[in-house]
C-alpha positions, 0 to 999 in steps of 0.5 A, spaced: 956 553 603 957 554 595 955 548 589 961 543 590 962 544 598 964 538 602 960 537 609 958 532 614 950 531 614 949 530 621 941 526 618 945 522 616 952 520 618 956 520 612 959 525 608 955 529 602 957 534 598 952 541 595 948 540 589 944 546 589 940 551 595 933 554 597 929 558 602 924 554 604 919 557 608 924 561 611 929 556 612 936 554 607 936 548 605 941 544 601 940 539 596 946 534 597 949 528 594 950 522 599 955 518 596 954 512 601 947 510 598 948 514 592 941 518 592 940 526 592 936 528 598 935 536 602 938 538 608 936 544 612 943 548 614 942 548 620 944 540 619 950 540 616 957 541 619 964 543 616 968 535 615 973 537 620 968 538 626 966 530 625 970 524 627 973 520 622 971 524 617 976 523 613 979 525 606 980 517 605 973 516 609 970 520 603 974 517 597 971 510 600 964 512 599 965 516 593 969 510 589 964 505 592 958 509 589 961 508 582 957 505 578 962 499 575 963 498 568 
């Protein structure tokens, strides 16, 4: 899981891509972009799984909530 990665918060139900990563407290934790309500947020490792593994998580899925997260010109 690097900067950049896409996974499914499982917090969350929705797509969210990896902004950055922390030990806290002896735990990962991820902060996330969550492009369905477009806001940044943590998540421990342990609540993230691969896109694949999630039904309906599907590339066009993702690119619906990244173009609806857009802000309008």
């Amino acid at each position: 899981m690097t900067p950049g990665s896409w996974l499914h918060s499982l917090d969350h139900n929705q797509p969210c891509q990896i902004i950055s990563s922390e030990t806290l407290w002896g735990e990962q934790i991820f902060c996330v972009w969550l492009p369905g309500q477009n806001t940044v947020t943590r998540v421990a490792a342990h609540r993230l799984t691969p896109l694949a593994d999630e039904r309906g998580s599907t590339l066009d899925q993702l690119l619906s909530l990244i173009h609806i997260s857009e802000p309008t010109r």
